[in-house]
C-alpha positions as CSV (number, residue, x, y, z in Angstrom):
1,X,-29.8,-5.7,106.9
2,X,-32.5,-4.0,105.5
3,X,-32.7,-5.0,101.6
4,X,-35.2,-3.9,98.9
5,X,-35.8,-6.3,95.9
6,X,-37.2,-4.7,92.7
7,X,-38.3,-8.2,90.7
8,X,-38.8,-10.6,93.6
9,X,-41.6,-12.7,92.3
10,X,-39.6,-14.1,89.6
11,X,-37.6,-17.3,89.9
12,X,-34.2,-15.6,91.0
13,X,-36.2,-13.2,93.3
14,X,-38.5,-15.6,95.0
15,X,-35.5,-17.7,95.7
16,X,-33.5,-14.6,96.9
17,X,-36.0,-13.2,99.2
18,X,-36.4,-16.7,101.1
19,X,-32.9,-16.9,101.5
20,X,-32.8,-13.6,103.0
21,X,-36.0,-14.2,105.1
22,X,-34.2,-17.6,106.6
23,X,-30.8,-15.6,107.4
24,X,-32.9,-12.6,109.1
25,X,-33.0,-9.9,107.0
26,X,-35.4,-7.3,106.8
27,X,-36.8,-7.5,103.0
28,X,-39.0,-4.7,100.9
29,X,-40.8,-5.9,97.9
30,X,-40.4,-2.9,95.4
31,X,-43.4,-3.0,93.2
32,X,-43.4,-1.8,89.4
33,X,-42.4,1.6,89.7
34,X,-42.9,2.5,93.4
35,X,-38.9,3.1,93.7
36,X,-39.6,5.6,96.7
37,X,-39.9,2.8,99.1
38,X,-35.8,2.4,99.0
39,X,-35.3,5.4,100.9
40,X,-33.7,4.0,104.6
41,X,-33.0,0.5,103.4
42,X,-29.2,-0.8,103.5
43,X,-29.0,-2.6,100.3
44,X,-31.3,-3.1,96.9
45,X,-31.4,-5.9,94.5
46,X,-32.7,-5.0,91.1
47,X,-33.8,-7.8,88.9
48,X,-37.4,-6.3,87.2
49,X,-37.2,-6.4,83.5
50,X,-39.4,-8.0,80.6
51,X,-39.7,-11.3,79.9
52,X,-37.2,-12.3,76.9
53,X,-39.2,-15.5,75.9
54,X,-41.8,-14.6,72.8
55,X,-41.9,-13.5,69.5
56,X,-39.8,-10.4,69.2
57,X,-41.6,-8.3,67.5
58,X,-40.6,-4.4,67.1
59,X,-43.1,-4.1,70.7
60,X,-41.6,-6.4,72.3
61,X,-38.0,-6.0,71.7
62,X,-38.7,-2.3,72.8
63,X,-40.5,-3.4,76.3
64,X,-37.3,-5.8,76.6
65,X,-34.7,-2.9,76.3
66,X,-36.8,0.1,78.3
67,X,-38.2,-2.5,81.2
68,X,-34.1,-2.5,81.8
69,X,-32.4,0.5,80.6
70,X,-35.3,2.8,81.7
71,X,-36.4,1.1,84.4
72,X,-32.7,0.9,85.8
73,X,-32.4,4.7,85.5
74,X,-36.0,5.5,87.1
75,X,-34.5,3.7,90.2
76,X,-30.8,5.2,89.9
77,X,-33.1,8.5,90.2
78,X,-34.9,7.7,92.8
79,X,-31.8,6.3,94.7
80,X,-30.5,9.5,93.9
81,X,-33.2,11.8,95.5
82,X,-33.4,10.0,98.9
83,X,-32.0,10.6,102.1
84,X,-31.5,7.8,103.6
85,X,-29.5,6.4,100.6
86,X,-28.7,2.4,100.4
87,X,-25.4,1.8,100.5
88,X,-24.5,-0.9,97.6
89,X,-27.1,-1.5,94.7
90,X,-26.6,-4.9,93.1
91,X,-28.1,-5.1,89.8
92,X,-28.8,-7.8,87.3
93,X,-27.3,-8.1,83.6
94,X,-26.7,-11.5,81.9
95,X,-23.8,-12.9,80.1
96,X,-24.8,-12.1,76.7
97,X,-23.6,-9.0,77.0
98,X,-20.5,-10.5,75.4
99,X,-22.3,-11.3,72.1
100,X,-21.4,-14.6,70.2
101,X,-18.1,-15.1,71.0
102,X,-17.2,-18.6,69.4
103,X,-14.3,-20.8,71.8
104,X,-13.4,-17.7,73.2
105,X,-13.0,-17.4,77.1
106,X,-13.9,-14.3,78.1
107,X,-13.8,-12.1,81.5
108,X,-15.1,-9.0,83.1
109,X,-12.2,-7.5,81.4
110,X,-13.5,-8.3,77.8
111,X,-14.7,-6.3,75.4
112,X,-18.8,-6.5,75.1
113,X,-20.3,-7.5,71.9
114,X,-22.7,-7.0,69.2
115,X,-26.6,-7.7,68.4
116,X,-29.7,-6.9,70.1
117,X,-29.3,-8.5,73.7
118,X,-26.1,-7.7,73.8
119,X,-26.9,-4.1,73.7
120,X,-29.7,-4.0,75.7
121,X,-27.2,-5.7,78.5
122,X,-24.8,-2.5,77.8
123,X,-27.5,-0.1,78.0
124,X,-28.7,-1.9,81.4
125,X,-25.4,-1.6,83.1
126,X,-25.1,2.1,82.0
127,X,-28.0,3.0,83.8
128,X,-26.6,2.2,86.9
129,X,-23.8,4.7,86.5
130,X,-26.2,7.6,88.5
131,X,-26.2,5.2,91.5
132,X,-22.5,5.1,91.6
133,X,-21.5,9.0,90.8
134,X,-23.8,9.4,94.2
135,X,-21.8,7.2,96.2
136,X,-23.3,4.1,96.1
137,X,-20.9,0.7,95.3
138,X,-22.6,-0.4,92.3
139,X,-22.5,-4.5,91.3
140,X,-23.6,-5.5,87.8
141,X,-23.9,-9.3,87.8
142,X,-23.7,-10.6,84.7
143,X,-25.6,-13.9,85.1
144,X,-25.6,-17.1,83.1
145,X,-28.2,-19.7,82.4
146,X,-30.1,-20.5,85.1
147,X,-30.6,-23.8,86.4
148,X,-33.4,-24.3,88.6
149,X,-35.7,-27.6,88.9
150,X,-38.6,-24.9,89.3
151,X,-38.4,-23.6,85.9
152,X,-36.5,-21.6,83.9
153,X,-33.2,-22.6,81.5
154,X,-34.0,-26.2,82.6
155,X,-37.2,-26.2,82.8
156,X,-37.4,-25.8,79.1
157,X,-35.2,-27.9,77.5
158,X,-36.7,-30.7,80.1
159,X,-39.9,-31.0,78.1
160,X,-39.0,-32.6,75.1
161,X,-36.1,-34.8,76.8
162,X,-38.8,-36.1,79.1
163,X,-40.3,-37.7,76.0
164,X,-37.1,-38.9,74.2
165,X,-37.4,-36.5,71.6
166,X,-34.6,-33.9,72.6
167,X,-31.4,-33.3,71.2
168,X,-29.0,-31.1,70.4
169,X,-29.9,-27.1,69.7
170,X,-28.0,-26.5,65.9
171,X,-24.7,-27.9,65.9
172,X,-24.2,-28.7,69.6
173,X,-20.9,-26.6,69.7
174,X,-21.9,-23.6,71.2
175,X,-20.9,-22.7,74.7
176,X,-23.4,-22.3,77.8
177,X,-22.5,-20.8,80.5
178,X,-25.1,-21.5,83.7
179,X,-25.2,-21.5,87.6
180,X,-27.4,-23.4,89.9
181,X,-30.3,-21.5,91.3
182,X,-28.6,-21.6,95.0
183,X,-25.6,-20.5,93.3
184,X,-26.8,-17.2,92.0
185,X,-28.4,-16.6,95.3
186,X,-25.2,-17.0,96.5
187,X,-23.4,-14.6,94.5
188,X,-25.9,-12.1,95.2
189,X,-25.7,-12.1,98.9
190,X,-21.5,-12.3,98.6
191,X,-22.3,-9.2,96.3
192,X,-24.4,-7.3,98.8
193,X,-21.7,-7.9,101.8
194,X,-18.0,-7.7,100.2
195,X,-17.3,-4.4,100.3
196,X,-14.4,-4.8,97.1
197,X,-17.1,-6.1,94.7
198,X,-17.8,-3.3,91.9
199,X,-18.5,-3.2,88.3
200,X,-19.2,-6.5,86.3
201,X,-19.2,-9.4,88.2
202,X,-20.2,-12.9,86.2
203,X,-22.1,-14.9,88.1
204,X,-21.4,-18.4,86.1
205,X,-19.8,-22.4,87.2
206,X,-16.3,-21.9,86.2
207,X,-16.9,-24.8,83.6
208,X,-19.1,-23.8,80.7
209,X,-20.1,-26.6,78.5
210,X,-21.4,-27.0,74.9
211,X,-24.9,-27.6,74.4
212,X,-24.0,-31.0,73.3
213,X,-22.8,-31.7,76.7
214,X,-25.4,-30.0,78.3
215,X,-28.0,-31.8,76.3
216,X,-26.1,-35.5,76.8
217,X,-25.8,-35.0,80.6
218,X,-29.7,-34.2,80.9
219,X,-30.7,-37.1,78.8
220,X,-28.3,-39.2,81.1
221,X,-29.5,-37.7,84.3
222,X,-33.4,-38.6,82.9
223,X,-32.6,-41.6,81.4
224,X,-33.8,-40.5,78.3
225,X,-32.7,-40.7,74.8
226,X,-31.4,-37.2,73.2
227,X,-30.7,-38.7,69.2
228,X,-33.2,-35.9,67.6
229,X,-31.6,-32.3,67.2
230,X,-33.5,-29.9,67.6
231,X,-34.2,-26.6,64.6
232,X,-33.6,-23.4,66.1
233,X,-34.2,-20.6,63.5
234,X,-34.5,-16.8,63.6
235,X,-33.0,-13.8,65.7
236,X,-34.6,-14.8,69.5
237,X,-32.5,-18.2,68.3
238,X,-29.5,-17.1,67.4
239,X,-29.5,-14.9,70.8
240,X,-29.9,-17.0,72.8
241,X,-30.0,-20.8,72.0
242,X,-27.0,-20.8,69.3
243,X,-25.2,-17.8,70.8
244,X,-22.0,-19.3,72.3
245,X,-20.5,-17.6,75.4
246,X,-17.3,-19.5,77.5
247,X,-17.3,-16.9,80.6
248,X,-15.2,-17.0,83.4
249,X,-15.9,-15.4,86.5
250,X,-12.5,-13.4,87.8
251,X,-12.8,-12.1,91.2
């Protein structure tokens, strides 16, 4: 299979594209804009988009939503144009698309929610609706936290466990939902090859845990005390540290 990854030097694309190197598949970087290059490959894998991490100012919070909702629809055109048209597009979105969402278990089948990242997530799946009115089986995974010993959602939080001076993000009651690194890999190359996959898909572990959990079980697996909670203030906070999301993934 011949598969074209917009996005592949981040930490999900690098580990994607060495997956699909060892298995034997032909694989197309797709630089910043140079969506031409799709024409006569079999599958693409779109995971460019800004950086959330930062302060969000007005900038910034408009590079986040048109590095996905604009960038998704350049390459929905292009897809559109060529003539040698990939046949499944498998697109990235995250689980925040549900919004804050309390003890709630939510699905696919759940309504989306409110607030900036939420939004931008909705916007980001629309633009993939061009690829599928032209015939092409369209997969939006909706991906949780990332776990990855490389960096990332763990990487993060290890810093200050490290030291014995984690804890606890706000309350500790919110709900994260994550995958393993090899995990998400995993779901994208199910995605790419099982032809009934369409729509939404969330790629999450089918237990999410609070961020009290979370935080105990790193502390335990470092050995580390995690007594000192941690202040989280302002709206990139609320987003994404005390957001809580219980997601399900429902095949």
């Amino acid at each position: 299979m011949k598969v074209a990854v917009a996005g592949s030097s981040g930490l999900v694309g690098s580990a994607l594209l060495a997956v699909l190197a060892a298995k034997g598949h032909e694989v197309v970087r797709v630089a910043r804009g140079e969506f031409a290059i799709v024409d006569g490959c079999d599958a693409v894998v779109h995971l460019a988009g800004e950086r959330i991490e930062g302060r969000w100012t007005a900038e910034k919070k408009r590079r986040i939503h048109e590095s996905r909702s604009h960038g998704t629809q350049q390459l929905c055109e292009a897809l559109a144009r060529t003539r040698n048209r990939p046949r499944v597009l498998v697109c990235a979105s995250r689980v925040r698309i549900y919004g804050d969402r309390g003890e709630e278990w939510v699905t696919e089948e759940s309504e989306t929610g409110r607030g900036f990242l939420a939004d931008v997530c909705r916007d980001w799946e629309a633009a993939t609706a061009l690829a599928a009115r032209v015939g092409m089986r369209v997969v939006n995974l909706r991906v949780g936290i990332v776990l990855s010993q490389r960096g990332g959602a763990l990487g993060r939080p290890l810093r200050p466990v490290r030291v014995g001076l984690g804890g606890v993000i706000g309350d500790g009651g919110q709900y994260w939902s994550w995958i393993a690194i090899d995990d998400v890999v995993d779901v994208m190359l199910h995605s790419l090859m099982e032809e009934r996959l369409r729509g939404p898909v969330n790629a999450v572990a089918p237990n999410s845990v609070t961020n009290r959990q979370y935080t105990r079980t790193l502390g335990r697996v470092l050995r580390r005390p995690t007594l000192l909670p941690l202040p989280a203030f302002g709206e990139i906070a609320d987003a994404i540290l005390l957001g809580s999301r219980r997601v399900l993934w429902v095949e």
